[in-house]
Residue frames relative to the residue before (quaternion, step in Angstrom):
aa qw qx qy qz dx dy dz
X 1.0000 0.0000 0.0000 0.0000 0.00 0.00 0.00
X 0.3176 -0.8068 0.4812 0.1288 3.31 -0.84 0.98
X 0.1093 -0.7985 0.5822 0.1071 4.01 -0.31 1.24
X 0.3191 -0.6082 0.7268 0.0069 3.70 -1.30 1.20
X 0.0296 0.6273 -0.7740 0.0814 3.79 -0.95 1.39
X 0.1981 -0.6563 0.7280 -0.0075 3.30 -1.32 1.32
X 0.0035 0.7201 -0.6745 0.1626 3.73 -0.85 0.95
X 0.3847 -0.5524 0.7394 0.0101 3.28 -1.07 1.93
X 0.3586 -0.6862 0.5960 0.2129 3.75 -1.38 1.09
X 0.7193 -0.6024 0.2948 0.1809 3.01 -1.35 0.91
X 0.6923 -0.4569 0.1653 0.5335 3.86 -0.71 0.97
X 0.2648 -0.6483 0.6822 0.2102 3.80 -1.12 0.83
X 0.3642 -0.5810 0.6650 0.2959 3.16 -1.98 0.54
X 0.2859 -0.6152 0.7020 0.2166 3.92 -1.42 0.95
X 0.1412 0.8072 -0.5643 0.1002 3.97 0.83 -0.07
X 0.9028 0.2595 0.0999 0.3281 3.09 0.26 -1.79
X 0.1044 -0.7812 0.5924 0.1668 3.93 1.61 1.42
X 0.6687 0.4663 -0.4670 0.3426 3.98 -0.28 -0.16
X 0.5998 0.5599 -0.4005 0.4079 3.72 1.05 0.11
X 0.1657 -0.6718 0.6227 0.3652 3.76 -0.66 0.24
X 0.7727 -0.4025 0.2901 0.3959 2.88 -2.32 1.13
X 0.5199 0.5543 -0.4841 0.4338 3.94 0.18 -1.17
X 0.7482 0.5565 -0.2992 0.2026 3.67 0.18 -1.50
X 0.7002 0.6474 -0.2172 0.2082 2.79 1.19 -2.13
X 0.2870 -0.7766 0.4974 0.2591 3.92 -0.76 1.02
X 0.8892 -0.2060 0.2311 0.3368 2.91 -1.77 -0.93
X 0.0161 -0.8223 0.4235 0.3797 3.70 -0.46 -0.49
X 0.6821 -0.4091 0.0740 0.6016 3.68 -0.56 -0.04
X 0.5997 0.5619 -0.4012 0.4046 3.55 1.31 -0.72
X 0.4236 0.6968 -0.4026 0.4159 3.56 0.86 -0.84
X 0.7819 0.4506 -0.1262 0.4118 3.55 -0.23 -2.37
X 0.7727 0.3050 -0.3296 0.4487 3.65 1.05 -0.48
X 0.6618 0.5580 -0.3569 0.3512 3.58 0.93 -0.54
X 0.7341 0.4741 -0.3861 0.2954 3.27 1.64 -1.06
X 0.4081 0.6540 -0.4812 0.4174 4.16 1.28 -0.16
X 0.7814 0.5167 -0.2117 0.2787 2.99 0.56 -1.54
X 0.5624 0.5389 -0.3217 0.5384 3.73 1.38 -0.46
X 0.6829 0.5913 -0.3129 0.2935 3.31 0.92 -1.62
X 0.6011 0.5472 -0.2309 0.5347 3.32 1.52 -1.73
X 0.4864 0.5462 -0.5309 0.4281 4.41 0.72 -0.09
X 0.7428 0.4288 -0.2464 0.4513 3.31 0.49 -1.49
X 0.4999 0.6315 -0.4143 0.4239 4.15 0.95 -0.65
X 0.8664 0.3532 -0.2101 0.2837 3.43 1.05 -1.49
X 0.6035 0.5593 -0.2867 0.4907 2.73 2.29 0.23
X 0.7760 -0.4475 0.3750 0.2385 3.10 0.89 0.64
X 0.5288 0.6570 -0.4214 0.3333 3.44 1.65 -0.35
X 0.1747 0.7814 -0.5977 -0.0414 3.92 -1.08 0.61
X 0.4081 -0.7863 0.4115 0.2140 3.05 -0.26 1.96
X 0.1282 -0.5427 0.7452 0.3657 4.13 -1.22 -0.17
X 0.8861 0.2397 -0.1741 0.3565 3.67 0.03 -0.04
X 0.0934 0.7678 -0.6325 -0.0422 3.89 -0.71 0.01
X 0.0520 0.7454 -0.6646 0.0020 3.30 -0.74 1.43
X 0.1016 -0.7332 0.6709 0.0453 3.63 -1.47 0.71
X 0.5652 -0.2925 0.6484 0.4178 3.19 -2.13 0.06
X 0.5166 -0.6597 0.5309 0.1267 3.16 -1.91 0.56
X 0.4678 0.6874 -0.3547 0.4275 3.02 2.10 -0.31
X 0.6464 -0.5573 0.3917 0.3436 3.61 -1.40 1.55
X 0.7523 0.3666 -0.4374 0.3291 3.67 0.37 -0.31
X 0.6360 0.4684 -0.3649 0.4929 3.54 0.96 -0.97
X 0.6343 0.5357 -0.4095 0.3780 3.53 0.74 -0.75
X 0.4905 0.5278 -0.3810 0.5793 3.62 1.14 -0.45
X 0.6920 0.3167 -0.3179 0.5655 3.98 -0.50 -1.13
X 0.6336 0.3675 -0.5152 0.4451 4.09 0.03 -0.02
X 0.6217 0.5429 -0.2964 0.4806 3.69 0.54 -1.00
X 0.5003 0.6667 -0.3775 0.4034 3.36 0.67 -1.13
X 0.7749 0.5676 0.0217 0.2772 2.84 0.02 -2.55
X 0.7418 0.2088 -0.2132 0.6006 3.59 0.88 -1.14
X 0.4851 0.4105 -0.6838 0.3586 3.94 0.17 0.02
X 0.7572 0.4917 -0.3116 0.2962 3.52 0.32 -1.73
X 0.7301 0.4827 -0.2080 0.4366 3.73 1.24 -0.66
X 0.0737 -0.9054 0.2721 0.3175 3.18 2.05 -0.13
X 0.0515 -0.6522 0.7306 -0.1955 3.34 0.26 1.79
X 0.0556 0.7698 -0.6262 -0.1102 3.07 -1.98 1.22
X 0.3924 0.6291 -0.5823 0.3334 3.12 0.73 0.86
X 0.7053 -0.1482 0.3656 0.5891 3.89 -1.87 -0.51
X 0.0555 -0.4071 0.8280 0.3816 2.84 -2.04 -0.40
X 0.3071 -0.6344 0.6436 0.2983 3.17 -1.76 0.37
X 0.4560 -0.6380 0.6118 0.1036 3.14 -2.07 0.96
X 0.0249 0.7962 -0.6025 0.0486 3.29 -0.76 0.70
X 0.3687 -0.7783 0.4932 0.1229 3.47 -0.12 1.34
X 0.6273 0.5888 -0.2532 0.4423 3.22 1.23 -0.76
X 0.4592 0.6455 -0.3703 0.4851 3.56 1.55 -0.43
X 0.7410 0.5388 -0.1584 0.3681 3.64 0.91 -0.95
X 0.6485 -0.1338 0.0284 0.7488 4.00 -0.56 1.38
X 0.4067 0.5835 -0.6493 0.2692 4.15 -0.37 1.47
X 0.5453 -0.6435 0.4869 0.2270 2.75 -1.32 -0.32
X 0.5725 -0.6204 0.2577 0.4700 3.68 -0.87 -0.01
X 0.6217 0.5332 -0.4250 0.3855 3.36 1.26 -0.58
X 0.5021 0.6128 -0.4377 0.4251 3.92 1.06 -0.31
X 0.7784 0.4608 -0.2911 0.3116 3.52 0.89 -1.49
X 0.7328 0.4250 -0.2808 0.4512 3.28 1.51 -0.54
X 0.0934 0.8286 -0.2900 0.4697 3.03 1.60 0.83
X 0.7333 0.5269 0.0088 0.4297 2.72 0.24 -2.41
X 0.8308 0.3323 -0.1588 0.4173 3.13 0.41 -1.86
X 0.6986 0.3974 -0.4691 0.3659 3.70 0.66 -0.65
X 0.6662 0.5860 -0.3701 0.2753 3.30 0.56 0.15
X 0.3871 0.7123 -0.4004 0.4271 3.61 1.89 0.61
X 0.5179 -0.7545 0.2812 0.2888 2.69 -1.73 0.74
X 0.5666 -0.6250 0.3441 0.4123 3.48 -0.12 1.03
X 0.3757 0.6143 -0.5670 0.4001 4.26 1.50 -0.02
X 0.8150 0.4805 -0.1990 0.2556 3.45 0.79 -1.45
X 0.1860 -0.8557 0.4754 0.0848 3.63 -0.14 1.37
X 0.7945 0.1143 -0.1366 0.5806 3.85 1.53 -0.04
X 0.2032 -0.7285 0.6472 -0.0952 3.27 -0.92 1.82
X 0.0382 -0.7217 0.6894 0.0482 2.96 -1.53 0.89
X 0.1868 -0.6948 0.6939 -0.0287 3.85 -0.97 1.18
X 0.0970 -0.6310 0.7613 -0.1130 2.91 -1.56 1.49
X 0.2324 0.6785 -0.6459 0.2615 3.53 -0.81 1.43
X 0.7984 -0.4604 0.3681 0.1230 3.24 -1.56 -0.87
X 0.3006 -0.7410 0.5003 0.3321 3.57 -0.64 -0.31
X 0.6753 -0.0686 -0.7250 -0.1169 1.88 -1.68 0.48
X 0.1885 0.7651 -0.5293 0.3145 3.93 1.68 0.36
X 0.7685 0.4693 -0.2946 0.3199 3.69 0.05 -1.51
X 0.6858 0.5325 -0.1816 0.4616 3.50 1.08 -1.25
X 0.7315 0.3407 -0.2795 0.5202 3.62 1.23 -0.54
X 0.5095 0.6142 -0.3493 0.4911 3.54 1.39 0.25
X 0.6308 0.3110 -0.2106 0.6790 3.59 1.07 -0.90
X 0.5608 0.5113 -0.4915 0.4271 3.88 0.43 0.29
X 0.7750 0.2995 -0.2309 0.5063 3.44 1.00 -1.69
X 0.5757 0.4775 -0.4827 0.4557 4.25 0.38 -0.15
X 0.7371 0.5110 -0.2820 0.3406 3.64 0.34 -1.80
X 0.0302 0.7266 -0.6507 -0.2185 3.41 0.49 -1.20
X 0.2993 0.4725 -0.6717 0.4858 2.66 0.12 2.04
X 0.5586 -0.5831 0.5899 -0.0070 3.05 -2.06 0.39
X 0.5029 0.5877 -0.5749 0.2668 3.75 0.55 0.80
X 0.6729 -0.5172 0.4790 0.2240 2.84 -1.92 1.06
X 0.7811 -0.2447 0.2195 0.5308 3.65 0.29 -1.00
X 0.4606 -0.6794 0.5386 0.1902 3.14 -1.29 1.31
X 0.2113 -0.7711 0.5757 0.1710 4.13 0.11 0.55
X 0.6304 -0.5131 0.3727 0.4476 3.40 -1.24 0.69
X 0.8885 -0.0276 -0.1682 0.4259 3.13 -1.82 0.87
X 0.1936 0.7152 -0.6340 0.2216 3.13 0.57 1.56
X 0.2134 -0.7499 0.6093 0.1446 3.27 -1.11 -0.29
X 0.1778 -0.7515 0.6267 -0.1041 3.93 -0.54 1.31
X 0.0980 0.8803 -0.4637 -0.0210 3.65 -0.39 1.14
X 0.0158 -0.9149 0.4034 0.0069 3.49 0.12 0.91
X 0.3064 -0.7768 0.5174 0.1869 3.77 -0.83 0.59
X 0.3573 -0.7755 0.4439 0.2719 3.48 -0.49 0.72
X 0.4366 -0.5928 0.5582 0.3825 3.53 -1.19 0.75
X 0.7110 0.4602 -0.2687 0.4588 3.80 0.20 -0.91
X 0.3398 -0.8225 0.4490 0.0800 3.40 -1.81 0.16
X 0.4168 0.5942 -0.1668 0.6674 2.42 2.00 1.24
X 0.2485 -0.7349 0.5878 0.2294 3.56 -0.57 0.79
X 0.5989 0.6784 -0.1914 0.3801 3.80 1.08 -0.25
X 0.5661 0.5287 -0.0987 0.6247 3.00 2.29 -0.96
X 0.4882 0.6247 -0.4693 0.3889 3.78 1.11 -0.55
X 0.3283 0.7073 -0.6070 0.1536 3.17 -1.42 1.31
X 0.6400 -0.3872 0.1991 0.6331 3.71 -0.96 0.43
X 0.9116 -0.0141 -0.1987 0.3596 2.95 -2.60 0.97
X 0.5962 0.4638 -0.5657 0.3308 3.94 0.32 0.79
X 0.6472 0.4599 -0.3988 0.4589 3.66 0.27 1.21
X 0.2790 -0.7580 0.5579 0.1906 3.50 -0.72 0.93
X 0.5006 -0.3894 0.6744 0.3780 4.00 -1.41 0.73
X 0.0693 -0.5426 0.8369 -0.0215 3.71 -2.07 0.65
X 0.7587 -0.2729 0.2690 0.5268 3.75 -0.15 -0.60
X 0.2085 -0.7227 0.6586 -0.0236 3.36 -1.52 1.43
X 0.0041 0.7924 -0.6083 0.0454 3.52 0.38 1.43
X 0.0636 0.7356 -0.6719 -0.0584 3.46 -2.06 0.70
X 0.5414 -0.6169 0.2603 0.5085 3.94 -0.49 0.13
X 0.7919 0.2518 -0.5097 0.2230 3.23 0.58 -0.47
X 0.1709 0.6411 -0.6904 0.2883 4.09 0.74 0.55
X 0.6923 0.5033 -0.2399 0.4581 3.42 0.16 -1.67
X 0.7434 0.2274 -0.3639 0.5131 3.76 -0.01 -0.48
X 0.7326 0.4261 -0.4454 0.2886 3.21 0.30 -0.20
X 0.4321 0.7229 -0.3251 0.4301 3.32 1.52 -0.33
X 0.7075 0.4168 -0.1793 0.5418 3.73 1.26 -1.39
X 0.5246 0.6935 -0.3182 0.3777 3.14 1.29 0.31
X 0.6331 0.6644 -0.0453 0.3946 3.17 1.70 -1.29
């Protein structure tokens, strides 16, 4: 079975209005939230065969993040096309894996990421928040077969669930 993890990059800093959006890094919330997600998936056991991201500095950060803490050593691959797209580009992307790979992780955006896990998952979320994380299992056995409503939601983790949980 083949598990798709969509992951919104981690809080950006607006600090610097002279940066273009592509540019804009991490902020301090970012740098702490993205370990802290990465280290959820560590305790689950998660070992990606693949990690694909936007090339933008922030997602490219939460991807980095992700494989030190998940100790992926291969590339990640960049895909410029991952950036300000669309869904029909991302499933694009994906049917065209190799069908070796049985866990993918995507680092991108919103509002692209949230209507992607809306049209595959058939689910219903409102908005992936930064360094969320949207895990879905495919119905099919094929990365080539991926299309609307043939994946099921499993768990739709974000930090502040978690803080609000340590709250309780």
């Amino acid at each position: 079975m083949k598990t798709l993890y969509l992951i919104r990059h981690a809080k950006s800093s607006w600090k610097d209005t002279s940066l273009d959006d592509f540019d804009r890094p991490l902020n301090k919330r970012g740098k702490h939230n993205a370990p802290f997600m990465a280290q959820l998936l560590q305790q689950r056991h998660v070992v990606p065969d693949l990690i694909l991201s936007s090339p933008a500095v922030r997602a490219k950060t939460t991807a980095q993040t992700f494989a030190h803490i998940l100790g992926y050593k291969k590339e990640i691959e960049f895909h410029k096309a991952l950036y300000l797209t669309s869904v029909n580009t991302f499933l694009s992307i994906l049917r065209a894996l190799c069908n070796e790979y049985h866990t993918v992780l995507v680092f991108g955006h919103n509002p692209e990421l949230t209507l992607l896990a809306n049209t595959i998952g058939n689910c219903t979320i409102e908005n992936i928040p930064t360094c969320g994380m949207v895990e879905l299992k495919l119905k099919v056995d094929s990365w080539n077969a991926l299309s609307k409503n043939n994946a099921n939601l499993v768990t739709f983790e974000f930090p502040k669930k978690h803080q609000l949980q340590h709250k309780q």
